[in-house]
N, CA, C and O of each residue as an XYZ file, in Angstrom:
508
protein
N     -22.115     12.968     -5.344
C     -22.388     11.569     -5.575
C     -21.274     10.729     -4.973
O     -20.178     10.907     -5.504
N     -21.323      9.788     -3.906
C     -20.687      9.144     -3.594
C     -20.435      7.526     -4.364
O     -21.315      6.675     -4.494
N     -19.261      7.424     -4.728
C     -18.869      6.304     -5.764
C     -17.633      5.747     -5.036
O     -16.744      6.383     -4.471
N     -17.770      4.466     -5.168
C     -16.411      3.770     -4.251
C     -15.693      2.814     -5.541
O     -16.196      2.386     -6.580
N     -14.524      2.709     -5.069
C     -13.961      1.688     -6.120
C     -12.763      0.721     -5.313
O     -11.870      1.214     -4.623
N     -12.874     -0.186     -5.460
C     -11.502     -1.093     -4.914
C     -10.876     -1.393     -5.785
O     -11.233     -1.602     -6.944
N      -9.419     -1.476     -5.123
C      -8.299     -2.027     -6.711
C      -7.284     -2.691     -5.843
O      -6.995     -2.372     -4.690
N      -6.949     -3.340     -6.321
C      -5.077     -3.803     -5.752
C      -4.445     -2.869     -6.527
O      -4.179     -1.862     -5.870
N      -4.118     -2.819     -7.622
C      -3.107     -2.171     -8.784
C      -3.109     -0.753     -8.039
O      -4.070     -0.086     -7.654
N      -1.789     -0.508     -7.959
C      -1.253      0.929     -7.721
C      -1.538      1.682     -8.822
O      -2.097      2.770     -8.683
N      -1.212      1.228     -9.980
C      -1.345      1.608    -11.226
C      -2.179      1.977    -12.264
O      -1.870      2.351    -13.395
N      -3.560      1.794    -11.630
C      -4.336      2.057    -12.112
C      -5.233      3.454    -12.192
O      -5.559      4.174    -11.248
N      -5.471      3.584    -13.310
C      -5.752      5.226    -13.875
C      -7.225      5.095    -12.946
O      -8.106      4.256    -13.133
N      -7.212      6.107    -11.968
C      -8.364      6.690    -11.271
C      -9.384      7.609    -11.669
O     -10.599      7.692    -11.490
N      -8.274      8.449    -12.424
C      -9.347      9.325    -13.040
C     -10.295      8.812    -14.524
O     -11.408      9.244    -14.827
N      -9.544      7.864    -15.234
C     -10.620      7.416    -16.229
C     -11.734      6.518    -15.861
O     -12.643      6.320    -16.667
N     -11.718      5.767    -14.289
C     -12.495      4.912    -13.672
C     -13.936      5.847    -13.030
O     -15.118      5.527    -12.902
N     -13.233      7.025    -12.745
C     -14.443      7.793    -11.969
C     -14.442      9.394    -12.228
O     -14.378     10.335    -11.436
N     -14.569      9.325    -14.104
C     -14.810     10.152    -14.699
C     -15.669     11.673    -14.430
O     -15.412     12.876    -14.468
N     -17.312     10.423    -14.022
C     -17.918     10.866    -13.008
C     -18.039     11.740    -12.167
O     -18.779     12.721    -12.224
N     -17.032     11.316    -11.005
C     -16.994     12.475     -9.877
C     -15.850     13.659     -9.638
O     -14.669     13.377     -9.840
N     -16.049     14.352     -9.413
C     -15.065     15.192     -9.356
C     -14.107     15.574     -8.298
O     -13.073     16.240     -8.333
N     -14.860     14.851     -7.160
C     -13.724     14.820     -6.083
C     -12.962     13.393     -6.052
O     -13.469     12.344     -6.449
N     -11.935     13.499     -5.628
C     -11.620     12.105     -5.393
C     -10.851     11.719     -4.010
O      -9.738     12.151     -3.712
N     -11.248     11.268     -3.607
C      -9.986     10.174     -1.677
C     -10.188      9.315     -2.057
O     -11.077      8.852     -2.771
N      -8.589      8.679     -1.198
C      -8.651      7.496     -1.404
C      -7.953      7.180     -0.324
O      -6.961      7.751      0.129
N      -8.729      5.887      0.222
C      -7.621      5.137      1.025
C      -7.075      3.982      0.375
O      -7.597      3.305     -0.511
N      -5.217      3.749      1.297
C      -4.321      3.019      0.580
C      -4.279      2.456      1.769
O      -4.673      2.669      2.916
N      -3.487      1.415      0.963
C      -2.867      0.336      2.019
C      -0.988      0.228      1.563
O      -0.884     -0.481      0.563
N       0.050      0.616      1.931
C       1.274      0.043      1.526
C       1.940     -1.132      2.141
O       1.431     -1.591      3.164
N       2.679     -1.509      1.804
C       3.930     -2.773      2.284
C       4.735     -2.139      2.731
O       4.584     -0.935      2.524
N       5.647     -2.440      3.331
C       7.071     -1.562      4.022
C       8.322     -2.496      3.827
O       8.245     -3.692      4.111
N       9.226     -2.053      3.444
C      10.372     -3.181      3.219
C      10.198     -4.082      4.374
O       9.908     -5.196      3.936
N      10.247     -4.076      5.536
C      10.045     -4.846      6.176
C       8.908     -6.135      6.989
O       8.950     -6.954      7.907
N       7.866     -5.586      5.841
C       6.966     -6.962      6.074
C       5.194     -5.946      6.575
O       4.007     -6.212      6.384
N       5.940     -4.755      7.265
C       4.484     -4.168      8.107
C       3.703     -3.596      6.866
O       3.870     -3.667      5.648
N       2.828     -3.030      7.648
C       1.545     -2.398      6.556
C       1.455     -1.093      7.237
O       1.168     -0.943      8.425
N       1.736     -0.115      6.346
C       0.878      1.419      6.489
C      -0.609      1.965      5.454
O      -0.728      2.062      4.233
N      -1.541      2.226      6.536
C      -2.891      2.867      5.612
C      -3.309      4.233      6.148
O      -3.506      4.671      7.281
N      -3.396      4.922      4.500
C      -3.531      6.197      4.668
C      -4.383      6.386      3.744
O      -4.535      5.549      2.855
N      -5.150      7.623      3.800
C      -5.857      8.971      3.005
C      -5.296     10.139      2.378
O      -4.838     11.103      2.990
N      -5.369      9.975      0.826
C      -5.135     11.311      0.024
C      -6.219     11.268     -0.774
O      -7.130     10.473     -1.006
N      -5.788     12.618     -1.226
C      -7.003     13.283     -2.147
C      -6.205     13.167     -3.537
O      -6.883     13.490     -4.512
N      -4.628     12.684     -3.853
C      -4.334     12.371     -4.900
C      -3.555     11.165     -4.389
O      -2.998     11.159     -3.292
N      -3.548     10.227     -5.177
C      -2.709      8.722     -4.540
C      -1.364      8.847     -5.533
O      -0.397      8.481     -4.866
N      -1.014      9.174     -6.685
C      -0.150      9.044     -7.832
C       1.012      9.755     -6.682
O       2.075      9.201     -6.401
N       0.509     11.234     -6.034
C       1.520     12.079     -5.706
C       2.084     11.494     -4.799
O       3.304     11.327     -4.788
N       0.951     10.906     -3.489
C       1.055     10.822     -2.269
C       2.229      9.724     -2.045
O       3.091      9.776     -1.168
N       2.059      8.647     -3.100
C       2.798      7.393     -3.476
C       4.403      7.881     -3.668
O       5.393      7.335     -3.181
N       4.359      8.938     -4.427
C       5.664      9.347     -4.952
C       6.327     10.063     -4.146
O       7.484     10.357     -4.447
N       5.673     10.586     -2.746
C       6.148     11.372     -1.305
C       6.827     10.510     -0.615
O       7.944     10.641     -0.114
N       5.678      9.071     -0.600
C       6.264      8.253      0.534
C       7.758      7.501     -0.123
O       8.686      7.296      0.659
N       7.869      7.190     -1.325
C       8.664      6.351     -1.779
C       9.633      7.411     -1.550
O      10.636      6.959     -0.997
N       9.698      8.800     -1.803
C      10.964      9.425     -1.623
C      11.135      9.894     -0.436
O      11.647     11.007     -0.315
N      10.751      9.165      0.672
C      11.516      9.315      2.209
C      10.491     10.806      2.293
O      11.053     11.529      3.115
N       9.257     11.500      1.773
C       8.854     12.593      2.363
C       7.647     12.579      2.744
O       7.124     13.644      3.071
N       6.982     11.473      2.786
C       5.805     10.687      3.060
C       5.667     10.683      4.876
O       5.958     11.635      5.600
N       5.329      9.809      5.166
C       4.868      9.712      6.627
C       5.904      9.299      7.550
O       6.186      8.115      7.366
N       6.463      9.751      8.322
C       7.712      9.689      9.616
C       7.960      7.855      9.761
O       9.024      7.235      9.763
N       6.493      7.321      9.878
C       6.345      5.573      9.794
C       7.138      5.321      8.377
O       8.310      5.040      8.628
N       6.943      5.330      7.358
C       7.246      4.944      6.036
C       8.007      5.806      5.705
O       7.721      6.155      4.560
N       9.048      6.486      6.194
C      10.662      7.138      6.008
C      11.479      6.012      6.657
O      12.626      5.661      6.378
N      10.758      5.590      7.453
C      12.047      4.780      8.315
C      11.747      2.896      7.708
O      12.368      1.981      8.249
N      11.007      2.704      6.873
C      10.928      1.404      6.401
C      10.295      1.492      4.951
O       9.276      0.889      4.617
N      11.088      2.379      4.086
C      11.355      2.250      2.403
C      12.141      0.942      2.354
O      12.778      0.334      3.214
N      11.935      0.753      1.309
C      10.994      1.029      0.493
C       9.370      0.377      0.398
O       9.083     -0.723      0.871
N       8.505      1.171     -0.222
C       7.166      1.320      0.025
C       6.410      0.441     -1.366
O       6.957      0.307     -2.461
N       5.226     -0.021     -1.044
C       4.621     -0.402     -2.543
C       3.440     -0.268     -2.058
O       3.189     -0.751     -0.954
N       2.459      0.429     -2.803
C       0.764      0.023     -2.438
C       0.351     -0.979     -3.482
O       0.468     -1.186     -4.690
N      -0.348     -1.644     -2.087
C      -0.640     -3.064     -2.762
C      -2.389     -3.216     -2.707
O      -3.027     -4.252     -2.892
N      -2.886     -1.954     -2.417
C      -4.536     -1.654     -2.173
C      -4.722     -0.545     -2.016
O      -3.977      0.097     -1.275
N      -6.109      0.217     -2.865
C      -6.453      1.356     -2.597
C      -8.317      1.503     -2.834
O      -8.976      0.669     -3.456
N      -8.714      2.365     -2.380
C     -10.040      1.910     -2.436
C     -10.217      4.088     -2.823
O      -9.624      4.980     -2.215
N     -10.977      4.204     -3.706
C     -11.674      5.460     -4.262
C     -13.114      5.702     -3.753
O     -14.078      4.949     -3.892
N     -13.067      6.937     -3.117
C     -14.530      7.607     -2.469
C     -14.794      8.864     -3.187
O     -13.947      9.609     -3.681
N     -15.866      8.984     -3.184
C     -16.345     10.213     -3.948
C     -16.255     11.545     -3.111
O     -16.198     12.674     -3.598
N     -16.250     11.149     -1.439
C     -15.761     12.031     -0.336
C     -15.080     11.833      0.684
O     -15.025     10.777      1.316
N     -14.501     12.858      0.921
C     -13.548     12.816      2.247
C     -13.785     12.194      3.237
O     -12.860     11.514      3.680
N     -15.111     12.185      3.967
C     -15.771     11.473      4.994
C     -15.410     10.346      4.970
O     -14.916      9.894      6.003
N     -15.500      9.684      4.052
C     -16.249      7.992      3.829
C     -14.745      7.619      3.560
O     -14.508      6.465      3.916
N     -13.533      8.365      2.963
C     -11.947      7.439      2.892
C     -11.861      7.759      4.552
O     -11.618      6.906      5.405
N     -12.040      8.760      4.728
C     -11.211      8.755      6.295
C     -11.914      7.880      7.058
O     -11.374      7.152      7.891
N     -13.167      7.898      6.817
C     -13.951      6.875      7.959
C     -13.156      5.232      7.912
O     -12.894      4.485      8.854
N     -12.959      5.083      6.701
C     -12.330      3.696      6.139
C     -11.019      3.135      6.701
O     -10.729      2.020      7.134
N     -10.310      4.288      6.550
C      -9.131      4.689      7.156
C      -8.888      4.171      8.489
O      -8.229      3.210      8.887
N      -9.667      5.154      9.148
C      -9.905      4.967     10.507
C     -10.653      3.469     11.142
O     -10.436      3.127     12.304
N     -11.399      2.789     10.367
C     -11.976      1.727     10.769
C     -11.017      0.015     10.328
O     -11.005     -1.095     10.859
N     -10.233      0.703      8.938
C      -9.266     -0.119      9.155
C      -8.185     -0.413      9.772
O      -7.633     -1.511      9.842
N      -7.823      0.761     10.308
C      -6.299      0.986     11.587
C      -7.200      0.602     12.802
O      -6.599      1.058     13.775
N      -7.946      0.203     13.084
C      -8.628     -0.434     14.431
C      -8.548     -2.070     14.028
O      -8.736     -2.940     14.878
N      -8.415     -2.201     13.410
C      -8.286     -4.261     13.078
C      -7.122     -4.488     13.376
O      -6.196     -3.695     13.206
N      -7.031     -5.704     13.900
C      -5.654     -6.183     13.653
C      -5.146     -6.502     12.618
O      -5.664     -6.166     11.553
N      -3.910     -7.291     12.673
C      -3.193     -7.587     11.610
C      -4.002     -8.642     10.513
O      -4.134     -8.463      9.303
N      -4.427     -9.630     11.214
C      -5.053    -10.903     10.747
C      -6.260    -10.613     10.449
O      -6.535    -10.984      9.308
N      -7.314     -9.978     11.124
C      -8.458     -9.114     10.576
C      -8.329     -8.295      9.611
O      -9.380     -8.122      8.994
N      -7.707     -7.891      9.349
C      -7.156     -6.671      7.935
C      -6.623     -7.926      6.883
O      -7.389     -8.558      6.155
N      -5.858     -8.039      6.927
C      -5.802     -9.661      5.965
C      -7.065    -10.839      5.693
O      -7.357    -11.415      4.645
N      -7.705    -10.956      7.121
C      -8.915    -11.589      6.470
C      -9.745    -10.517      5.377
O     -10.072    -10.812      4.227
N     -10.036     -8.942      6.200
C     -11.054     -8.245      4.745
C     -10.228     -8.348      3.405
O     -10.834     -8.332      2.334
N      -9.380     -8.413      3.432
C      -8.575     -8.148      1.752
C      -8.769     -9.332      1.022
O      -9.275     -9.511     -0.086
N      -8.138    -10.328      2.066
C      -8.819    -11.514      1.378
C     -10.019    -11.645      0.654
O     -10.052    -11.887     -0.552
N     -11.176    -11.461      1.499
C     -12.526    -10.886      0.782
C     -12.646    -10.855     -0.375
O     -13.175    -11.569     -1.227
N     -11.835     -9.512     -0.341
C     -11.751     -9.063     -1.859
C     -11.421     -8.835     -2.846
O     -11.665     -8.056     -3.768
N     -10.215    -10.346     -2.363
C      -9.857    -10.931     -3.933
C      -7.941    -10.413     -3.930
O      -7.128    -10.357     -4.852
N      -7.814    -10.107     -2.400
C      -6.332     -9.315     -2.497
C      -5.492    -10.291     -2.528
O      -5.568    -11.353     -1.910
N      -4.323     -9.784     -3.568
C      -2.560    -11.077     -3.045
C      -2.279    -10.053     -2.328
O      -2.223     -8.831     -2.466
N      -2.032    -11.204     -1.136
C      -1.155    -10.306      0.165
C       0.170    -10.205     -0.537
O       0.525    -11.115     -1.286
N       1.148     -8.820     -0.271
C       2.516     -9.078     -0.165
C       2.733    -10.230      0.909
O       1.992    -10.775      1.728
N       3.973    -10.354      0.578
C       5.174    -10.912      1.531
C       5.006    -10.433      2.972
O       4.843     -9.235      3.205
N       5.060    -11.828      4.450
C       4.951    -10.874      5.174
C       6.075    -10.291      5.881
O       5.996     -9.474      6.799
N       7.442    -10.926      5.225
C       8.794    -10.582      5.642
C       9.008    -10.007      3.890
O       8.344    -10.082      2.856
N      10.303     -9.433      4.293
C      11.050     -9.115      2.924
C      11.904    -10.498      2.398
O      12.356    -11.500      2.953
N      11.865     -9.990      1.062
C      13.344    -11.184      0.827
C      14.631    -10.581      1.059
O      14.816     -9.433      0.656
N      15.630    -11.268      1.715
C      16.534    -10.659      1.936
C      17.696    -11.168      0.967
O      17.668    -12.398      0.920
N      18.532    -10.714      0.316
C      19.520    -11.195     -0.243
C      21.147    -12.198      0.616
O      22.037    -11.862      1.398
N      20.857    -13.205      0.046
C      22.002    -13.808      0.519
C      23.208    -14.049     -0.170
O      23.057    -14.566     -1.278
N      24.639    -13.759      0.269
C      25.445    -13.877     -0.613
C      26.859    -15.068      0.034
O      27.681    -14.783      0.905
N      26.802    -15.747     -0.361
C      27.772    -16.478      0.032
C      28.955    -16.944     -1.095
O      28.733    -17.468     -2.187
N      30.343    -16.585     -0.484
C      31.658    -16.694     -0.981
C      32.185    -18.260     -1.043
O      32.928    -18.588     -0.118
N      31.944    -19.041     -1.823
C      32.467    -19.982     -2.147
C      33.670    -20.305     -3.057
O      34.068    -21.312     -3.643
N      34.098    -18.970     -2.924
C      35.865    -19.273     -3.829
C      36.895    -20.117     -2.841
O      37.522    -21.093     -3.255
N      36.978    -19.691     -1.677
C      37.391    -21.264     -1.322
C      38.059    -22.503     -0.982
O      39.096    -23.010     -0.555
N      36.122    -22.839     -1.689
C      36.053    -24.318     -1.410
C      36.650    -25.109     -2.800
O      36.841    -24.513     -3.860
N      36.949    -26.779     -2.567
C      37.147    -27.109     -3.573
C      38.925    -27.189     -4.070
O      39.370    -27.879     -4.987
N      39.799    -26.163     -3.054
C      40.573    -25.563     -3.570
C      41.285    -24.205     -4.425
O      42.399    -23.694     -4.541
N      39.954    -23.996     -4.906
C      39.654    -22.389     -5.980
C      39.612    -21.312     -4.928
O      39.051    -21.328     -3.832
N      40.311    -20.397     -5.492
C      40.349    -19.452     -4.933
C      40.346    -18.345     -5.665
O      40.386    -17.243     -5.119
């Protein structure tokens, strides 16, 4: 039985949503510290999430941790995430942002915030 599900929430329990089926893929979408987007296919997202965040994930998303999925979509088969997969890495940037939009997505950030620190001891006299 093929069953699809969309979510933003990383966090959300998959298996009580699609009790149902017994297989599960999924395609994701992550953020990259630096503003880009990586989308991929697993057959578990909890693990796959916890690969990429620890630098053992995908060669792309080792080199721009830290990671957040900010979209994932549940298939009942392999076919139909990879097809997804594959049909979303053919859009551009702004086309992939228009479908999410669609469906209700908050985009991340498309830069990071960067921390600024400025020494004002000083001014004023204070030091």
């Amino acid at each position: 039985m093929k069953k699809q599900d969309r979510t933003m929430n990383s966090t959300v329990d998959h298996d009580k949503q699609l009790e149902d089926v017994e297989e599960k893929h999924f395609f994701y979408v992550l953020t990259c510290n630096d503003g880009s987007w990586y989308a991929g296919y697993t057959n578990n997202l909890d693990h796959r999430l916890k690969m990429h965040q620890s630098g053992k994930g995908a060669k792309y998303t080792r080199a721009h941790l830290p990671v957040e999925c900010f979209y994932s979509e549940c298939y009942g088969d392999k076919t139909a995430a990879l097809k997804r997969e594959a049909a979303f890495k053919k859009l551009t940037r702004s086309q992939k942002e228009g479908e999410l939009l669609e469906f209700g997505v908050t985009l991340p950030l498309k830069r990071p915030i960067t921390r600024v620190d400025v020494d004002r001891r000083g001014e004023n006299g204070n030091d």
